[in-house]
N, C-alpha and C positions, 0 to 999 in steps of 0.2 A: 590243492595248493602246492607248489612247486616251492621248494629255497634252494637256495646256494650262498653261496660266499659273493659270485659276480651274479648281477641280477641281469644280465645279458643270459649264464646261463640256464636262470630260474626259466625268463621269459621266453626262451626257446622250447621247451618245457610243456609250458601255457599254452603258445601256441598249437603247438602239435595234438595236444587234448581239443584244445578249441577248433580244428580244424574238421575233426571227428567227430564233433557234433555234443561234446563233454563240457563244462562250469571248472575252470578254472582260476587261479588267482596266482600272482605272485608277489612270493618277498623277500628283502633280504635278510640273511638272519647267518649271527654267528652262533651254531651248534655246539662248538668243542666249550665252551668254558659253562653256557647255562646260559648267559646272558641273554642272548638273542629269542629263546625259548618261550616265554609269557605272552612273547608276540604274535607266534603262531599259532596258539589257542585262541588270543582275541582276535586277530584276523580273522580265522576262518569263522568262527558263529558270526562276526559280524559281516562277513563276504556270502561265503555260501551256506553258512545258515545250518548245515550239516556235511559231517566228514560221514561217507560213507563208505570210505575206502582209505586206509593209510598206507602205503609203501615208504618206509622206514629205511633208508639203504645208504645212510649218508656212512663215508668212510675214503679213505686213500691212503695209497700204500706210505704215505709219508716222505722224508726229507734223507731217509737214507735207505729208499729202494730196493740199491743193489746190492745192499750188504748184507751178507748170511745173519739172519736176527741173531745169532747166539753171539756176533762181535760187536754190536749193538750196542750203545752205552743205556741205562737209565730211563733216560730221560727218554731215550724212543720207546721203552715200552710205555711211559706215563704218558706221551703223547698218542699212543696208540688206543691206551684202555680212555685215553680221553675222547678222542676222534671217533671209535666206534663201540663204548661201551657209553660212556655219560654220557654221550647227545643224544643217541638211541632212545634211553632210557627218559629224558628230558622230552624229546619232543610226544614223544606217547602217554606221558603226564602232564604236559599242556592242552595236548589235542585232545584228549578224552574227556567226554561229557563233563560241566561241572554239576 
């Protein structure tokens, strides 16, 4: 199961599993907040029936890149620990067995 934010680039994703001869699926899903998360556990038992592999790697450097983190206000770290620590943590407690 491939997600992203644009599901152009979930399915680019898909494809490339699926080319190699792999069971893929895609979907869209928003990670940072939680919301999109309940999705991708029912998706997958209902698509492929079993995760037999998770690659966990959702993350970006965010909205203010170039600046030395320590000038950073706040709010980039709350976006950060939300971008790659709560979605992390959400999709690997949807995705795992109920």
């Amino acid at each position: 199961m491939a997600t992203a934010r644009s599901v152009t680039e979930a399915e680019q994703v898909v494809r490339g599993l699926l080319d190699q001869g792999g069971r893929a699926v895609s979907i869209q899903a928003e990670r940072q907040s939680g919301r999109g998360c309940p999705a991708l556990g029912a998706n997958h038992r209902e698509d492929l029936r079993a995760l037999d592999i998770l690659v966990n790697n959702a993350g970006t450097t965010g909205p203010t890149s170039t600046s030395r983190w320590w000038t950073c206000p706040r709010s980039f770290g709350d976006f950060m620990i939300g971008n790659h620590l709560r979605s992390t943590f959400l999709c690997i407690k949807y995705a795992a067995p109920q």
